[in-house]
C-alpha positions as CSV (number, residue, x, y, z in Angstrom):
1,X,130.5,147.7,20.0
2,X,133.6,150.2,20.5
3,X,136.6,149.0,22.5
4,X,137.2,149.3,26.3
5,X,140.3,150.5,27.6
6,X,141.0,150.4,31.7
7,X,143.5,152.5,33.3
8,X,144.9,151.0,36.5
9,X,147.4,151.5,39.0
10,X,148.5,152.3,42.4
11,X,147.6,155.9,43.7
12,X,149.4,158.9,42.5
13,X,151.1,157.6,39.6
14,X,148.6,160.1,37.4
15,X,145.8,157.6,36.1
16,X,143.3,160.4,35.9
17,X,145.7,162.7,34.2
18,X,146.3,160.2,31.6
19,X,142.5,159.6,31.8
20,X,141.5,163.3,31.0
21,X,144.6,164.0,28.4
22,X,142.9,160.8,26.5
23,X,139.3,161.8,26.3
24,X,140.4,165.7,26.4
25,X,137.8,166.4,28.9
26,X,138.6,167.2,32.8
27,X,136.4,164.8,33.4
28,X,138.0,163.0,36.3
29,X,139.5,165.0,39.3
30,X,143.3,165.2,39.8
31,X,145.0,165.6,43.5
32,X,148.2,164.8,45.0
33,X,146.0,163.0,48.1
34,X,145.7,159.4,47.1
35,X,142.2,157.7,47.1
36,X,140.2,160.7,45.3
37,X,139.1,158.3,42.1
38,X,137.1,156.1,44.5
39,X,135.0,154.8,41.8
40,X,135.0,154.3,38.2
41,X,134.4,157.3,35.7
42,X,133.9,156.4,32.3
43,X,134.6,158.7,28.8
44,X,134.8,157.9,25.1
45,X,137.2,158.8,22.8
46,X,138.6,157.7,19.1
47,X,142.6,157.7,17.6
48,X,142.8,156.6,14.2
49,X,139.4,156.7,13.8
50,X,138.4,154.1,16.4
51,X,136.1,155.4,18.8
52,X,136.2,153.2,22.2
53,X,135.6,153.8,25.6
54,X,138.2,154.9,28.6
55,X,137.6,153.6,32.1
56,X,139.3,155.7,35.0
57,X,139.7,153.4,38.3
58,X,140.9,154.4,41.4
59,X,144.6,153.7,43.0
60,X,145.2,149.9,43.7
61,X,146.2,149.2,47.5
62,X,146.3,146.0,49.2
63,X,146.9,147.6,52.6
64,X,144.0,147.8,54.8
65,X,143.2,151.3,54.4
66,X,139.6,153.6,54.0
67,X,137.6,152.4,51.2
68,X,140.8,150.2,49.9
69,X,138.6,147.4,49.2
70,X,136.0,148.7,47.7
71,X,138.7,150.8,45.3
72,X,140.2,147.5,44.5
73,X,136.8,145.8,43.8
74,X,135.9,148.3,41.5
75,X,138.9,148.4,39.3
76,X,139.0,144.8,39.0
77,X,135.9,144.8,37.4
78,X,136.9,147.3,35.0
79,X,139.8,145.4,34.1
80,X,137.5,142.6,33.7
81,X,135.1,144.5,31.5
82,X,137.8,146.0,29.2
83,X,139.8,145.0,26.1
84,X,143.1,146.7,27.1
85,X,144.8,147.6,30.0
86,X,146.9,150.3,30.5
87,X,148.7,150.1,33.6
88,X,149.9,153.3,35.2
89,X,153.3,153.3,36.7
90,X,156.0,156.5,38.0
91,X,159.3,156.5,36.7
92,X,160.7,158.5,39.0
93,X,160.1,156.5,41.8
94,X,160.7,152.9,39.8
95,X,158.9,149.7,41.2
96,X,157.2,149.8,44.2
97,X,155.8,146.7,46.0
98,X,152.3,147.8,45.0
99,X,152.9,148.0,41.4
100,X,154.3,144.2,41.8
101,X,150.7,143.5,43.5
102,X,148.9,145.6,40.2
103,X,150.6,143.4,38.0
104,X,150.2,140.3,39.7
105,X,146.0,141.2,39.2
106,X,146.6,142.1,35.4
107,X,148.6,138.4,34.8
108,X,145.8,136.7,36.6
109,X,142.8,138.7,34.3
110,X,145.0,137.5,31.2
111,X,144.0,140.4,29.6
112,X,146.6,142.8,27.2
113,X,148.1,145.2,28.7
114,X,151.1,147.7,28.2
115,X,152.6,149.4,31.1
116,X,152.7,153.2,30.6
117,X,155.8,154.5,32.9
118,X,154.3,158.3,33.4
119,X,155.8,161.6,34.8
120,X,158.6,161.4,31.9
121,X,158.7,165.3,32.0
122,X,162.1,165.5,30.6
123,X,164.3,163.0,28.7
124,X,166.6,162.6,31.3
125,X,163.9,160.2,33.0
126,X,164.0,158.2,30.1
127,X,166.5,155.7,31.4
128,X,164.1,154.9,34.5
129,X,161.5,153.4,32.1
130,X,163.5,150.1,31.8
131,X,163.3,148.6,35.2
132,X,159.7,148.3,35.4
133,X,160.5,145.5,32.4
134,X,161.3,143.4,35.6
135,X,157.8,143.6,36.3
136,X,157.5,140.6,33.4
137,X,155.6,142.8,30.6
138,X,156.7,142.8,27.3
139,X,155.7,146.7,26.6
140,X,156.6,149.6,28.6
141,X,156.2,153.2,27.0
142,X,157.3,156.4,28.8
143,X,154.6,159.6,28.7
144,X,154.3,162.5,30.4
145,X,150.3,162.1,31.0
146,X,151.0,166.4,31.8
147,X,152.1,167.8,28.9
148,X,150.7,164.9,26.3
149,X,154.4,163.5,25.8
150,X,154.1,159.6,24.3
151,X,150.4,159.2,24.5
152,X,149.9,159.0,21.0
153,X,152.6,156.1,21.1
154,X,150.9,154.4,23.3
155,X,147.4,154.8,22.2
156,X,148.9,153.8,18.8
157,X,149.7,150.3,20.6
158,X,146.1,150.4,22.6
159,X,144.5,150.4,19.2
160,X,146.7,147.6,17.9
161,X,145.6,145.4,20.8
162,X,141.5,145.8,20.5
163,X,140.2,143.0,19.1
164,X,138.8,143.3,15.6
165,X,135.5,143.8,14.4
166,X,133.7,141.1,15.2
167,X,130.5,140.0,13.1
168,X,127.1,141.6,13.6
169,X,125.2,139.7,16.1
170,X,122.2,139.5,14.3
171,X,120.8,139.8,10.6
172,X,120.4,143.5,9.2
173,X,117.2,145.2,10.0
174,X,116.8,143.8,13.3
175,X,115.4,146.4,15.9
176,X,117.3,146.1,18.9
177,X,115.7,147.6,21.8
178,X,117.4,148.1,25.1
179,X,114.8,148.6,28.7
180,X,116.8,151.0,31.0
181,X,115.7,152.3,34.2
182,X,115.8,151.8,38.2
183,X,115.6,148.2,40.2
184,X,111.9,146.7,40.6
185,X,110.9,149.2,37.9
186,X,109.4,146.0,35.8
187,X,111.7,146.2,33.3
188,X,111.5,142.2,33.1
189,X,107.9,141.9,33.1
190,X,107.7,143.9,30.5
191,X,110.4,141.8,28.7
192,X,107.8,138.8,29.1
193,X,105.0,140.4,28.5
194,X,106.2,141.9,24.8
195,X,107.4,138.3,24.2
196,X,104.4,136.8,25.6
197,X,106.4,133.8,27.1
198,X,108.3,133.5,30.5
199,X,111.2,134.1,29.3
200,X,113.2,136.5,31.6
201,X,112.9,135.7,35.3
202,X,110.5,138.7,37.0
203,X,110.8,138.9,40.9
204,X,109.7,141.4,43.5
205,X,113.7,141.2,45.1
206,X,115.6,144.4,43.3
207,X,118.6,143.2,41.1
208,X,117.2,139.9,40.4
209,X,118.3,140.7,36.6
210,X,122.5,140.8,37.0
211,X,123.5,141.1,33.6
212,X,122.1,142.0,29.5
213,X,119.8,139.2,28.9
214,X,119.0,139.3,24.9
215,X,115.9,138.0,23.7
216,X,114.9,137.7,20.1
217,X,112.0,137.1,18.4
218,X,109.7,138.0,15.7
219,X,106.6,139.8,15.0
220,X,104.4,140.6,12.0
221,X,107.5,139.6,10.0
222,X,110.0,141.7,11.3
223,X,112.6,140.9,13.7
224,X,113.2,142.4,16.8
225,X,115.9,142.1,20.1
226,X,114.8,142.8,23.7
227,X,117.6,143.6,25.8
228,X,116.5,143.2,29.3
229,X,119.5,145.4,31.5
230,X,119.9,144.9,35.4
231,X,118.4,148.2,37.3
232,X,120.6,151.0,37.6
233,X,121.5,152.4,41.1
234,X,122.6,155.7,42.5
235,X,126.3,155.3,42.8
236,X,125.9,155.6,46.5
237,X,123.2,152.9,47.1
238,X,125.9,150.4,44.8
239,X,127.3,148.0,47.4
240,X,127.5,144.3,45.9
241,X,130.4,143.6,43.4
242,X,128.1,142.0,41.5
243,X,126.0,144.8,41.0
244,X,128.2,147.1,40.0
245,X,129.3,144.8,37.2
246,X,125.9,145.0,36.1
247,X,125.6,148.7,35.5
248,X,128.3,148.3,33.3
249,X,126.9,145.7,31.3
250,X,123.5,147.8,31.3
251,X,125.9,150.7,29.7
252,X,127.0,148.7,27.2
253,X,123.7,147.2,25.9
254,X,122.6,150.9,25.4
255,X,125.6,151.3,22.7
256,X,124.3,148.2,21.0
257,X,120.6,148.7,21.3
258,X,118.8,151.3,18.4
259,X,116.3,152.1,20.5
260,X,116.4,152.6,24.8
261,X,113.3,152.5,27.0
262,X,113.3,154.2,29.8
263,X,110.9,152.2,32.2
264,X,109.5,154.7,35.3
265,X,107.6,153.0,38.0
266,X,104.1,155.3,38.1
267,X,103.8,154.9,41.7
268,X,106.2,157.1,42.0
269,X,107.3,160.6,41.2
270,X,110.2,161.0,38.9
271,X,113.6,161.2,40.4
272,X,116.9,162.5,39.8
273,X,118.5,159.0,39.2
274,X,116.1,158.8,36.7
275,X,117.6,161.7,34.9
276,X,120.9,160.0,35.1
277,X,120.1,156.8,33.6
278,X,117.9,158.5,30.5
279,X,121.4,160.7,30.0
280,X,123.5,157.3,29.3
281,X,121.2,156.6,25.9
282,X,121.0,160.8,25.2
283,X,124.8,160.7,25.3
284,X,125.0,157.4,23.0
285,X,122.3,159.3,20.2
286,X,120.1,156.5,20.4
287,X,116.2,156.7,20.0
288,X,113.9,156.7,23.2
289,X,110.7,155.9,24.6
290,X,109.3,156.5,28.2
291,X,107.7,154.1,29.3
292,X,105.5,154.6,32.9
293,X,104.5,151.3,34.3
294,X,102.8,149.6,37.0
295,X,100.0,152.2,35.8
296,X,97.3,149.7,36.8
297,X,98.1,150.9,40.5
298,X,97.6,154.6,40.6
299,X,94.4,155.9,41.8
300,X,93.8,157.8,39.4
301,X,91.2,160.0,37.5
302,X,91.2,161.9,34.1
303,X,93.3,164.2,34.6
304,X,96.0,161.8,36.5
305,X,97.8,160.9,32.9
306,X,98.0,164.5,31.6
307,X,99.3,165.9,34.9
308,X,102.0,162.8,35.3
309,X,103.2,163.6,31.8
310,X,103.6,167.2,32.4
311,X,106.1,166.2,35.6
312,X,108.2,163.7,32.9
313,X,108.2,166.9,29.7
314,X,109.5,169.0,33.1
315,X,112.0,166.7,34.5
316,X,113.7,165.3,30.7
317,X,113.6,168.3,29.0
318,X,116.9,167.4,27.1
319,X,114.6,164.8,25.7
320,X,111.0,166.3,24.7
321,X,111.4,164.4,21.6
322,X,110.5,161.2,23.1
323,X,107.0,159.5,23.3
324,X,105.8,158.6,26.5
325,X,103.2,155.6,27.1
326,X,101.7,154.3,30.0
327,X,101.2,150.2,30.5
328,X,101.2,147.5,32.9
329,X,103.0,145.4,31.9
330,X,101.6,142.6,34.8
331,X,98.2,143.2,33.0
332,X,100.0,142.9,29.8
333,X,97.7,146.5,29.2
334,X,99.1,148.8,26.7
335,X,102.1,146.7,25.8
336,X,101.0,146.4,22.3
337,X,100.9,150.2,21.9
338,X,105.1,149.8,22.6
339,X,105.4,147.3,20.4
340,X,103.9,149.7,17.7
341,X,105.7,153.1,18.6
342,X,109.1,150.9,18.8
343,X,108.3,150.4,15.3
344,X,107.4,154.0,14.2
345,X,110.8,155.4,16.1
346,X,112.8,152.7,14.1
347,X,111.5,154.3,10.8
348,X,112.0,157.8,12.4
349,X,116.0,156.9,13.0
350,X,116.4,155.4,9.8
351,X,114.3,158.2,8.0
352,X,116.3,160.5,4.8
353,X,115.1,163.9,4.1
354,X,114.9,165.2,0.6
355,X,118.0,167.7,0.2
356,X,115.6,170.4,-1.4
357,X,112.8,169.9,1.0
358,X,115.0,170.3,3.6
359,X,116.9,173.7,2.6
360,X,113.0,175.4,1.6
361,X,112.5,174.7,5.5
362,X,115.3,175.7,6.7
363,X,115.5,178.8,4.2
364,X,112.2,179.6,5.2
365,X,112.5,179.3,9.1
366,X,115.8,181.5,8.5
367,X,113.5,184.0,6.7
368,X,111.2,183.9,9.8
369,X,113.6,184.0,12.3
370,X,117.0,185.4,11.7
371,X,119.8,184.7,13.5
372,X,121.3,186.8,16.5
373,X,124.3,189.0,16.3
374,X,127.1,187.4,17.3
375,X,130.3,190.4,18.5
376,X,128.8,192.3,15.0
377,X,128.4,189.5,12.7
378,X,125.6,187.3,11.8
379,X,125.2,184.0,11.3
380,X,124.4,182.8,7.8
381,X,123.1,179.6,6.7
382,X,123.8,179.0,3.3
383,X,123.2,175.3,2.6
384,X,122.1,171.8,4.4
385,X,121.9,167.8,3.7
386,X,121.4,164.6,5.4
387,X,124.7,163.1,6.1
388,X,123.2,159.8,8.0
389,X,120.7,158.0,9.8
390,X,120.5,156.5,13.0
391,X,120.2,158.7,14.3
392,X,118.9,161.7,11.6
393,X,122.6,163.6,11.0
394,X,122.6,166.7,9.0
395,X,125.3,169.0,7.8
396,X,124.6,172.5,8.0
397,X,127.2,175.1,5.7
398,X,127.6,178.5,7.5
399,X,129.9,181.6,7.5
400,X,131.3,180.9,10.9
401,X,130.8,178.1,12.9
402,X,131.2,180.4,16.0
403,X,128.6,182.2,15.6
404,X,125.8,179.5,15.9
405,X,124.3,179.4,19.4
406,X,122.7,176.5,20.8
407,X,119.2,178.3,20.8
408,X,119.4,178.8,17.3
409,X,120.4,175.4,16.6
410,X,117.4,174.5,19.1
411,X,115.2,176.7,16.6
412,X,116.2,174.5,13.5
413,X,115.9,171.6,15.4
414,X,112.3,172.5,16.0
415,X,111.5,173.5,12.4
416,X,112.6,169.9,11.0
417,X,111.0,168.0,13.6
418,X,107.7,170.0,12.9
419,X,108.2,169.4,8.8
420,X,109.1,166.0,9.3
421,X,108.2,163.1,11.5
422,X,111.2,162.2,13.7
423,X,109.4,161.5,16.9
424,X,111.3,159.8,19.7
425,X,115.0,159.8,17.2
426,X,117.4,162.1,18.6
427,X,119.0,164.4,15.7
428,X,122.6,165.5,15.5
429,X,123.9,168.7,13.6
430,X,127.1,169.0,12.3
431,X,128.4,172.7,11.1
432,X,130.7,173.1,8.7
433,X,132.4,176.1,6.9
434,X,131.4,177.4,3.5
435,X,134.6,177.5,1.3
436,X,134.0,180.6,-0.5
């Protein structure tokens, strides 16, 4: 698993302007009104060829003003989810009583952090970044968060501080499967009932499940993980500190699970929070499954499955590649039928193409379909091979990167998956120029 890194601080000292300058996204918004980052906004990054995480938090007040607790709530559990902690500070204002109350939080977590004094926009301010060592830290780097001046100093120290690798949990060739979805879904159930033994605790009260409960065990001969993850709320419906601790941990077994299942309850329609939670394993590349439970009580009739499919191929249309089941998991009916296609989407993931197989069908679906004009050029697609697995990676060698357009893309995409069977992995192009 990748890093964490937590930016803190009081308001307005430019935490989401370091935040976006890091990741190199606008992700979080940036206003002079204090209390805009109310909650926490996550991105991922890599320097030196670390990838980790970045956790934006909002300003840090002690003062009894709106949503000041719940701010303060949510970036202490950042701080207590990360590795490192960059704390935000102004030099042109120097040490404020609320940067004293910051760091008094940071000492307490006992937690590495490096204070970053930001807004150096010209040397002059320089100087100023000295007094906040009478804050008791041992690092203090001046940036300019605007206009990218010391952040790759002080990234440089961020990755000195992450912890190193640590050992692989469990042996190679485990299948580590992560259930994702909404409270009360049944995510636990199903847990149990894929174990067969109690070994998760199920209950009817949402959020009985507060953080990534792993539970190993073995099948057939082959061993396998079930990560059972506390159900994921719309942001607005988070209210217990406790529960939002859990979504993160829920985020991070996704990165460390091969395969997520999204769990849908079938008594219901599909929402949009459902779309949400299926985006956290698209954006990590892992493999999915849907998984519709509680299917034992729909009225239903034969054309009930068909029709309730159609709604999910609608509504995750950024993931048509995965395979979607129906159980019951209280019934224990259809689990077995996961078990196997968990299997099957393992082998997709870790599945190699033959180089020359894989240029004939490409250089034939070219020949079938050529691609669009691009400002009077075309495309052209001279050569392609497998670069990984897990997922399926493949380099494709064209005359202009530029000139590729997602449809197209979406058109090869297509063409392997019908060639070869990568049913429910998630595959990844990478384009690169042809040297002549």
């Amino acid at each position: 698993m990748r890093g964490v890194l937590a930016i803190v601080g009081r308001p307005n000292v430019g935490k989401s302007s370091l935040f976006n300058r890091i990741i190199g996204e606008r992700l979080s918004i940036t206003d002079d009104a204090s209390g805009v980052t109310r909650d926490r906004i996550y991105g991922r990054t890599s320097w030196l060829d670390q990838e980790f995480s970045v956790i934006d938090t909002g300003g840090i007040i002690l003062k009894d003003e709106p949503f000041s607790k719940e701010i303060r709530a949510q970036a202490e559990l950042a701080i207590d989810e990360a590795d490192v902690i960059v704390m935000v500070v102004d030099c042109r204002t120097g040490i404020t009583t609320e940067d004293e109350d910051v760091i008094k939080i940071l000492k307490r977590s006992k937690k590495p952090f490096i204070v970053a004094a930001n807004k150096v926009d010209d040397y002059s301010l320089l100087e100023n970044i000295y007094e906040f060592y009478n804050l008791g830290c041992d690092n203090v780097i001046g940036i300019s968060a605007l206009h990218g001046v010391g952040v790759g100093d002080l990234l440089d120290e961020v990755i000195a501080l992450f912890p190193k690798k640590a050992k692989k949990e469990y042996e190679e060739g485990t299948i580590k499967v992560c259930l994702i979805g909404q409270p009360n879904v049944g995510k636990s159930t199903l847990v149990n009932a894929i174990v067969g033994k109690q070994r998760v605790i199920v209950s009817d009260i949402a959020g009985t499940t507060r953080d990534a409960i792993d539970t190993p065990f073995t099948l057939n001969g082959k061993k396998y993980v079930v990560i059972d993850t506390a159900g994921i709320r719309k942001q607005g419906k988070i209210y217990e500190n406790a529960e939002k601790y859990s979504v993160l941990r829920a985020i991070g077994a996704i990165e460390r699970a091969d395969i997520a299942v999204l769990v849908l309850d079938g008594t219901k329609d599909v929402e949009e929070q459902d779309k949400r939670i299926a985006g956290y394993a698209r954006d990590f590349n892992r493999g999915l499954i849907i998984v519709v439970n509680k299917w034992d009580s729909v009225v239903k009739d034969d054309k009930t499955m068909k029709k309730y499919e159609e709604r999910i191929r609608t509504h995750f249309q950024f993931m048509d590649f995965a395979p979607v089941l129906f159980t019951s998991a209280l019934n224990n009916e259809r689990v077995h039928t996961l078990l196997n296609k968990i299997e099957f989407v393992y082998e997709n993931l870790t599945r190699r193409v033959n180089t020359s197989v894989l240029n004939d069908v490409l250089m034939d679906a070219v020949l079938m379909n050529q691609p669009p004009v691009f400002n009077g050029n075309r495309l052209s697609l001279s050569y392609a091979t497998q670069s990984d697995i897990m997922p399926p990676s493949f380099v494709l060698f064209v005359n202009s990167e530029k000139h590729m357009h997602f449809s197209y893309l979406r058109y090869l995409e297509n063409k392997i998956r019908d060639t070869f069977e990568f049913e429910g992995a998630p595959i990844k192009f990478v384009l690169r120029k042809k040297e002549d």
